[in-house]
C-alpha positions as CSV (number, residue, x, y, z in Angstrom):
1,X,21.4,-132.0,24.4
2,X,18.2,-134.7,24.2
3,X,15.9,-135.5,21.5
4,X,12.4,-133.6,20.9
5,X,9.3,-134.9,19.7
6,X,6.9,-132.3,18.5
7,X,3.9,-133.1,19.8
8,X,2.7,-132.1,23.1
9,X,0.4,-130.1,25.4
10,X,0.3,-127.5,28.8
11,X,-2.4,-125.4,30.6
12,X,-1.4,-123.2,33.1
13,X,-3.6,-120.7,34.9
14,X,-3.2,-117.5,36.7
15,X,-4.8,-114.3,38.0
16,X,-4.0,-110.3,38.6
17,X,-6.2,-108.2,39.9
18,X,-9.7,-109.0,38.9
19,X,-8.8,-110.8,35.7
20,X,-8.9,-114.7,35.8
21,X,-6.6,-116.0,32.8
22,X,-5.6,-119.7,31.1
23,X,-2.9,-120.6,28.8
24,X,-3.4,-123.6,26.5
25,X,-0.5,-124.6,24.1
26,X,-0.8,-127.6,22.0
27,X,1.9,-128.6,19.0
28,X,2.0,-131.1,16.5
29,X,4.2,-132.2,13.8
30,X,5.2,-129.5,10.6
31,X,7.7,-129.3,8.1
32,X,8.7,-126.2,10.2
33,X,8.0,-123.5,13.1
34,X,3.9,-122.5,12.4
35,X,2.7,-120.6,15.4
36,X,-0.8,-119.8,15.5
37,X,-2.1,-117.9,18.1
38,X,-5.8,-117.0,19.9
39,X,-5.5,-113.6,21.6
40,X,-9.2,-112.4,23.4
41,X,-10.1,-108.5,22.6
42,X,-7.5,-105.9,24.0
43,X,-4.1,-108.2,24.5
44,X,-2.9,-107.5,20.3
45,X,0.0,-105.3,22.1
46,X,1.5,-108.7,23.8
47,X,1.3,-110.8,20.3
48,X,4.5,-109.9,19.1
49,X,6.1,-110.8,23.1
50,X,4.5,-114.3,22.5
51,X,5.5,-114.8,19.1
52,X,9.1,-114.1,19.9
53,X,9.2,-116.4,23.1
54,X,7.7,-119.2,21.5
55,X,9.8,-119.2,18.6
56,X,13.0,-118.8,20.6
57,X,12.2,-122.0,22.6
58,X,10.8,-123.7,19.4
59,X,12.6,-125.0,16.3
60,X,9.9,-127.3,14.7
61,X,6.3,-127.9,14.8
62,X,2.4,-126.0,14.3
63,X,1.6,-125.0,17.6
64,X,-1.7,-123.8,18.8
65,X,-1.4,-121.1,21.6
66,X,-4.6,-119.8,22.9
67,X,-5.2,-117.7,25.7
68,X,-8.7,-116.8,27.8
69,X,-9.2,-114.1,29.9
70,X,-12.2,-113.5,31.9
71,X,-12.4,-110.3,34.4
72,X,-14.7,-110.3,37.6
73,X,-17.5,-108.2,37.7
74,X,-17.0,-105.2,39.7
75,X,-19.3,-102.7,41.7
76,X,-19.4,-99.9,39.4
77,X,-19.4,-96.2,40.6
78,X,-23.1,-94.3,41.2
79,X,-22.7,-90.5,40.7
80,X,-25.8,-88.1,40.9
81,X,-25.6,-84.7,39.5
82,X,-26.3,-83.0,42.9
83,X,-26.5,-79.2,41.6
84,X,-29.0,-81.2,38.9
85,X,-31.2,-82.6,41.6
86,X,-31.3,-79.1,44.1
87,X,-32.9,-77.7,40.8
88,X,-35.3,-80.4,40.3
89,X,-36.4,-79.8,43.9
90,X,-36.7,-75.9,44.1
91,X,-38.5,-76.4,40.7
92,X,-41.1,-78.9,42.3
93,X,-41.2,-77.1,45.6
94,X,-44.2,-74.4,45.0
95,X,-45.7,-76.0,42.0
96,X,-48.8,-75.9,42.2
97,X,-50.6,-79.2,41.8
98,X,-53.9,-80.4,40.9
99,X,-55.4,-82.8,43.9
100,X,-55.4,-86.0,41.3
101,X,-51.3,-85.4,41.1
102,X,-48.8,-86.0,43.9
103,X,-46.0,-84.4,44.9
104,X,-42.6,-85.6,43.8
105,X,-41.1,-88.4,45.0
106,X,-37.1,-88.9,45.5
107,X,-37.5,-92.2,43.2
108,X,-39.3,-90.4,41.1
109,X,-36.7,-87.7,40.3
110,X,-33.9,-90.1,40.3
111,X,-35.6,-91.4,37.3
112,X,-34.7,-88.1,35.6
113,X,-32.3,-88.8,32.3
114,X,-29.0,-87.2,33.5
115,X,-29.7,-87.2,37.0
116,X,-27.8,-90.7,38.1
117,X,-24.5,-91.6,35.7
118,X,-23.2,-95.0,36.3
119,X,-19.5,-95.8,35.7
120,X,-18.1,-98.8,34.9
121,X,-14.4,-99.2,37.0
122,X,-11.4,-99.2,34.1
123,X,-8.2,-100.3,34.4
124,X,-5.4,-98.0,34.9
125,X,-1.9,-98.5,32.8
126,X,-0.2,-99.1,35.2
127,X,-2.8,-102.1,36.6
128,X,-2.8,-103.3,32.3
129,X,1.3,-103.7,32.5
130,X,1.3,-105.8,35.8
131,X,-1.4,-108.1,34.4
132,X,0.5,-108.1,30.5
133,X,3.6,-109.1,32.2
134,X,2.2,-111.9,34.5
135,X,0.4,-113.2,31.5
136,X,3.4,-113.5,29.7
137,X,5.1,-115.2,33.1
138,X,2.7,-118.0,32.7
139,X,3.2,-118.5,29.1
140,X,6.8,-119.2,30.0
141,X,5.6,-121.7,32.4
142,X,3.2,-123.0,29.9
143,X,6.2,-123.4,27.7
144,X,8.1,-125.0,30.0
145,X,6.1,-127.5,30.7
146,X,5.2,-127.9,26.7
147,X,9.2,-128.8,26.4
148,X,9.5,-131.4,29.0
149,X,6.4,-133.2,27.7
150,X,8.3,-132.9,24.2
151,X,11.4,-133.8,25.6
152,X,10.3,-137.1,27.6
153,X,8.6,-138.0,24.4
154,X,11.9,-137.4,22.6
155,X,13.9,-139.6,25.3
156,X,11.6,-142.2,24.7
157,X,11.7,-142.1,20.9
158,X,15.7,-142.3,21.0
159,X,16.2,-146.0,21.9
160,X,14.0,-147.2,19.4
161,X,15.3,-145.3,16.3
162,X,18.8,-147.1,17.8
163,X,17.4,-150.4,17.4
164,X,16.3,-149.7,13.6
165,X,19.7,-148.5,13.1
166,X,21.2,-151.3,14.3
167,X,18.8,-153.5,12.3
168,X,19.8,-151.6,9.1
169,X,23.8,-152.1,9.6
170,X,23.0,-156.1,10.6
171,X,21.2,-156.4,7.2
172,X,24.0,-154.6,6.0
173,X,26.2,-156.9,7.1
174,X,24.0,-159.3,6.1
175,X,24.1,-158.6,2.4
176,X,27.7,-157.7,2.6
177,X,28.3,-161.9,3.4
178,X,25.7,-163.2,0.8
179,X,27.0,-166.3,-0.7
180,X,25.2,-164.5,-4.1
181,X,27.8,-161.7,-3.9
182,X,30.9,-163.6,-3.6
183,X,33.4,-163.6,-6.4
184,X,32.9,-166.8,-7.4
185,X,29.1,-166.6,-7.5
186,X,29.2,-163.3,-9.7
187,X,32.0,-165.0,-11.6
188,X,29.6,-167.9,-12.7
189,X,26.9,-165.7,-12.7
190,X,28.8,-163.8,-15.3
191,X,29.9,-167.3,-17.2
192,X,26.3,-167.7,-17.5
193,X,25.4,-164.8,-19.3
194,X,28.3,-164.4,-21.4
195,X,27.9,-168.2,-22.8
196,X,24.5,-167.2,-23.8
197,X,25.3,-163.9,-25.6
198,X,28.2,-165.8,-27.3
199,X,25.5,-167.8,-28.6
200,X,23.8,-165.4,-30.5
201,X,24.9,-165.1,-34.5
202,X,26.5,-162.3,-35.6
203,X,27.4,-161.1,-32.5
204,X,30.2,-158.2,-32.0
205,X,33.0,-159.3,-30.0
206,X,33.0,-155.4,-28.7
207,X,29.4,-155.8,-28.2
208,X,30.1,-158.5,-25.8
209,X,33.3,-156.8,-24.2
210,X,30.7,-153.9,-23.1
211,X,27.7,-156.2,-22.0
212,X,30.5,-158.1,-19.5
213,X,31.4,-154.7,-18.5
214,X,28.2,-153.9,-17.6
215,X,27.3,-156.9,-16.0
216,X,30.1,-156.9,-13.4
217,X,29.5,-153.5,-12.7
218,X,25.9,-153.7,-12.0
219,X,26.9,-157.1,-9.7
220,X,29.0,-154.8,-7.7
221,X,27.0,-153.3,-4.6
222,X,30.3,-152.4,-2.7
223,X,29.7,-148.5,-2.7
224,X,26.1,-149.0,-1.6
225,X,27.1,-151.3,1.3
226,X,30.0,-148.1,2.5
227,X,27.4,-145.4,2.1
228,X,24.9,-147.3,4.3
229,X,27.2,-147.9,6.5
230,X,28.3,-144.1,6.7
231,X,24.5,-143.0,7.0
232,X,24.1,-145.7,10.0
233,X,27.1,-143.6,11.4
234,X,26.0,-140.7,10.5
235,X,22.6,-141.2,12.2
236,X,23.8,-142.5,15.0
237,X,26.2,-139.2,15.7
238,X,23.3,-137.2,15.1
239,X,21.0,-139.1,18.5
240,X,23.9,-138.9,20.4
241,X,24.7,-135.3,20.2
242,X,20.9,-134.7,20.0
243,X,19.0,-131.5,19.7
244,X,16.9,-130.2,16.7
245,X,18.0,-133.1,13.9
246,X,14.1,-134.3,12.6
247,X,15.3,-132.7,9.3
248,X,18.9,-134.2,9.4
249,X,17.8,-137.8,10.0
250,X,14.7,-137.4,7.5
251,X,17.8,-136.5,4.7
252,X,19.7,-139.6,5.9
253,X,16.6,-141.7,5.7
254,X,16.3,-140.6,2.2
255,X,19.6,-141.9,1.2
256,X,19.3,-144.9,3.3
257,X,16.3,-145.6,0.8
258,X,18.4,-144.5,-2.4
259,X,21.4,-146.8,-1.3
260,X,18.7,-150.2,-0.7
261,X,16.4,-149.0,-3.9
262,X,19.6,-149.6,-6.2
263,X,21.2,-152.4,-4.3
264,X,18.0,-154.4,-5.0
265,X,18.3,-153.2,-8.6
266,X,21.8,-154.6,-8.7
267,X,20.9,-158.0,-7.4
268,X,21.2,-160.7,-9.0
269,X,20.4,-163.3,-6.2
270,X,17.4,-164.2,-4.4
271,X,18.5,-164.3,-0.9
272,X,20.1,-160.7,-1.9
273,X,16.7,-159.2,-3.4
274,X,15.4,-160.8,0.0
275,X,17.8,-158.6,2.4
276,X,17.4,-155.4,0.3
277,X,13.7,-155.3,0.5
278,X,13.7,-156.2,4.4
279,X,16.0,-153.1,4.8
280,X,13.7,-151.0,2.4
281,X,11.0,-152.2,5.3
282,X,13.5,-151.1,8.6
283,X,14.7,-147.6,6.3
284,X,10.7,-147.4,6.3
285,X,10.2,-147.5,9.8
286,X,12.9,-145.4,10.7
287,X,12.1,-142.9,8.3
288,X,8.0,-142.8,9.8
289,X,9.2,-142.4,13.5
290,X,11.6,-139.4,12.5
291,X,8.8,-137.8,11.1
292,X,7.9,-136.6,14.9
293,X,11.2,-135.3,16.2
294,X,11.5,-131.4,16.3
């Protein structure tokens, strides 16, 4: 299964009947699955169809889905009352008229309220269902296309989030071979101190038992260097077997940053304080360009 960014875009168009239609979806990054849709007037009994196929194909991400419709004007129907207009002409037949007032004209009776009704053509259910479902045909294609341009995205996003990875288990490395964490070097590190709180009048041998205690194990950075290690694995499993993991790398990214936050408390050597802060940078990156996968 391969990675998934979520950001990305589609348009498709389409047409049934005399109804010209577009599809525009458009996602960006979320903590979750926000879908926010844009129906026009009359297609609320589709909503819940979109809503469900969009959030089977989706896991992550505030998409925008907005549809237009536009329907072609047609040539209404004309009906004239006939029995209306007989009337009007038997009525008007043997009036008698002054010379100043003509006879009646056709036009002129036409203009009669009720005479001429004007329909508009409707659509029948059965022509509302063929255009409903090949609306909801192109919003599959839309959606299609939404998921390769999220996928490619995704694929491209993979080999970099490898390198950091790798950068984070060199340092790693790195810090586990610091001269500044050998035994010796904590040993006279340790020397140090001790000579100086043995210096101190009135000092109680327990006392200094407990600060040597503490000393060595705040010098010891072994369980941080393992865990690391284990999230680098971790992470790593998690690209290869891609899929929805945004949320699984963003926790490992969260522990890679606990595990280099106390190993540069722990430090007690310069180089060491060096190679824990230039992880803290890498965990940093890695952690910002997670932040986009579904």
């Amino acid at each position: 299964m391969s990675l998934a960014s979520m950001t990305g875009f589609a348009r498709c168009t389409g047409s049934q009947g005399a109804t010209h239609f577009a599809w525009e979806l458009k996602s960006v990054n979320a903590k979750g699955l926000d879908l926010r849709l844009r129906l026009p007037q009359g297609f609320d009994a589709i909503e819940t169809e979109i809503r469900q196929r969009l959030g089977k194909a989706l896991t992550r991400g505030t998409v925008h889905a907005t549809l237009t419709a536009q329907r072609e004007s047609t040539t209404p129907q004309v009906h004239i009352n006939q029995d209306l207009l007989h009337k009007l002409l038997e009525s008007v037949a043997d009036l008698p008229l002054p010379p100043a007032i003509r006879t009646a004209s056709l036009d002129g009776l036409l203009g009669v309220r009720g005479l001429i009704e004007i329909i508009e053509v409707e659509e029948s259910p059965a022509e509302r269902e063929q255009l409903q479902a090949h609306i909801l045909a192109r919003l599959d294609a839309a959606l299609s296309d939404l998921l390769t341009m999220r996928q490619a995205e995704g694929a491209a996003l993979a080999p970099i989030l490898l390198v950091r990875l790798d950068r984070i288990a060199m340092l790693t490395e790195a810090a586990e071979q610091c001269p500044g964490r050998q035994p010796e070097a904590i040993k006279a590190k340790l020397s140090e101190s001790l000579v100086r709180l043995a210096g101190q009048p009135g000092l109680d041998p327990n006392r200094l038992h407990q600060e040597a205690l503490l000393m060595a194990a705040k010098a010891d950075i072994r369980e941080e260097l393992d865990r690391l290690l284990t999230h680098v694995k971790a992470a790593r499993g998690h690209l290869e077997s891609g899929g929805p993991i945004g949320r699984k790398l963003d926790f490992l990214a969260q522990e890679f940053g606990r595990e280099a936050n106390t190993l540069c408390s722990k430090s007690n050597d310069a180089r060491l304080t060096d190679i824990g802060l230039e992880l803290r940078v890498e965990i940093e990156q890695f952690r910002e360009q997670i932040q986009n996968l579904e």
